[in-house]
C-alpha positions as CSV (number, residue, x, y, z in Angstrom):
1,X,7.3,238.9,53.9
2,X,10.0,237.4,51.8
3,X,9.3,234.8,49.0
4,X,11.8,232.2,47.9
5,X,12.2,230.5,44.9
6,X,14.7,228.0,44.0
7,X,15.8,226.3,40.8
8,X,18.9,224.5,39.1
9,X,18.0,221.5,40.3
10,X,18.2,217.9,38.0
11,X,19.4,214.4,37.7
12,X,23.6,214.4,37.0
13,X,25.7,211.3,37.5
14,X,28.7,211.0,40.1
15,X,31.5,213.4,40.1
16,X,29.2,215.9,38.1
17,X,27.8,219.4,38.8
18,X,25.1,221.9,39.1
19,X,24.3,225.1,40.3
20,X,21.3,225.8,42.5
21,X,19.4,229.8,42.5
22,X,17.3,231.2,45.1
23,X,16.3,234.5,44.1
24,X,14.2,236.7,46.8
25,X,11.3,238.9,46.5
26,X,9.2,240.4,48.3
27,X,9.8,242.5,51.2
28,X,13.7,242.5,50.6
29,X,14.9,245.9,52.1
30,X,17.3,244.1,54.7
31,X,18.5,241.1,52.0
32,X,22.2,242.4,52.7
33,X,22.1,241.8,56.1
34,X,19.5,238.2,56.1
35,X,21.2,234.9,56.6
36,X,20.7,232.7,54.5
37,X,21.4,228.7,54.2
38,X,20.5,225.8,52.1
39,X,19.3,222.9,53.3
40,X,18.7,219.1,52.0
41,X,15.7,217.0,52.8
42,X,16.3,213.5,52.0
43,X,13.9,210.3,51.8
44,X,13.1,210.3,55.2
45,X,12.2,213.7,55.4
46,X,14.5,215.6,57.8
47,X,15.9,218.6,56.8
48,X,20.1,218.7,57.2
49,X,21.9,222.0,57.0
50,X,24.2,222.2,54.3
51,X,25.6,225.5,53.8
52,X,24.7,229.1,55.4
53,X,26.3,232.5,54.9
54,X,25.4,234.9,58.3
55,X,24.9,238.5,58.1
56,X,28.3,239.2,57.4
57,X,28.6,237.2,54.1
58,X,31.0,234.8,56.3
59,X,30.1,231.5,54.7
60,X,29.9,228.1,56.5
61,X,29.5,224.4,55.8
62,X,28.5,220.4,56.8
63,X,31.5,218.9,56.7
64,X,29.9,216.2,54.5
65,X,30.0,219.0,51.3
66,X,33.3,221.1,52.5
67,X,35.7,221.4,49.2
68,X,32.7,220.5,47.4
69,X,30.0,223.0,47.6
70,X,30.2,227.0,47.6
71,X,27.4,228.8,48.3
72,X,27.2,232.8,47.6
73,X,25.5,235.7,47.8
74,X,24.4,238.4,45.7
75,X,22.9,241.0,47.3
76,X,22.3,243.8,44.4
77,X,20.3,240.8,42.5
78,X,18.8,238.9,45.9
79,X,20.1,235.7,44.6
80,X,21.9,233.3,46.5
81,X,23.3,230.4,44.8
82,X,25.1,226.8,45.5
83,X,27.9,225.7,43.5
84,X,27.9,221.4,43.9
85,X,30.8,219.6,42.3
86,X,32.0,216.3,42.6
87,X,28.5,215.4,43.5
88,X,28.0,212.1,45.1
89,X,24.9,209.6,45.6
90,X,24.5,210.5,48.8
91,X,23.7,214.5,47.8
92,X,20.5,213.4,46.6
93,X,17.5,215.0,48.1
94,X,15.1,218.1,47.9
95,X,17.2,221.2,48.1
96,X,15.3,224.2,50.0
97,X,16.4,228.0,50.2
98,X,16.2,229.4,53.5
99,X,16.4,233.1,54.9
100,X,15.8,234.6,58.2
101,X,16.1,238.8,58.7
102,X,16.8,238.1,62.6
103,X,19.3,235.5,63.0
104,X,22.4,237.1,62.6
105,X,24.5,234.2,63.3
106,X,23.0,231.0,63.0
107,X,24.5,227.9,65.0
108,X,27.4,226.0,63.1
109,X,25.1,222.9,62.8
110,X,23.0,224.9,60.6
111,X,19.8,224.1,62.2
112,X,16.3,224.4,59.9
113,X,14.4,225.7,63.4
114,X,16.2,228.9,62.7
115,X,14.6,229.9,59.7
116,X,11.5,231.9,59.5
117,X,11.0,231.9,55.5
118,X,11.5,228.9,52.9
119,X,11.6,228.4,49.0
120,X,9.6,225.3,47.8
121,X,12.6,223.4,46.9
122,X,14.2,221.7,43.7
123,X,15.5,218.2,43.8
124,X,18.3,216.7,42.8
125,X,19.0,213.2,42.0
126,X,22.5,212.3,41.6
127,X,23.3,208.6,40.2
């Protein structure tokens, strides 16, 4: 199994920024080739995709964050990690780290059904 743990997460006003950290351990013989994703649970408790790298490292986004976010991975450190700027009101919400060894490719939506393993989240409250 893989274990994920996220932080980086905090309060920061509009137009500010933060990084969020997932780092993987575990069983993480395959991390090169996992996709991976973050994901953003707001108040009413659904889980939207919000950026995903595949197994290629080809990295994909909701438009809602495109030219905003950057998310990255790190595969000698098993850390993938979420660049926000220009952070907005509506970004709040519990940010989870997601991974899956099968997937491959995930679906452009980004969809949280794809992912086998989960961090416990961080949130971040942007005012």
């Amino acid at each position: 199994h893989v274990q994920l743990v996220e932080s980086g997460g905090g309060s920061v006003q509009s137009g500010g920024s933060l990084t969020l950290r997932c780092v993987a351990s575990g069983d993480t013989r395959g991390y090169e080739r996992d996709c991976m994703a973050w994901f953003r649970q707001g108040p009413g408790g659904e889980r939207t995709g919000i950026a995903a790298v595949d197994r290629d490292g080809i990295p994909f986004y909701a438009d809602s964050v495109k030219g905003r976010f950057t998310i990255s991975k790190d595969n000698a450190k098993k850390v993938l990690l979420l660049q926000m700027d220009n952070l907005k009101t509506e970004d709040t919400g519990i940010y989870y780290c997601a991974s899956d060894p099968t997937l491959g490719w995930p679906d452009p939506d980004i969809l949280p059904d794809e992912f086998g393993y989960w961090g416990q989240g961080t949130q971040v409250t942007v005012s």
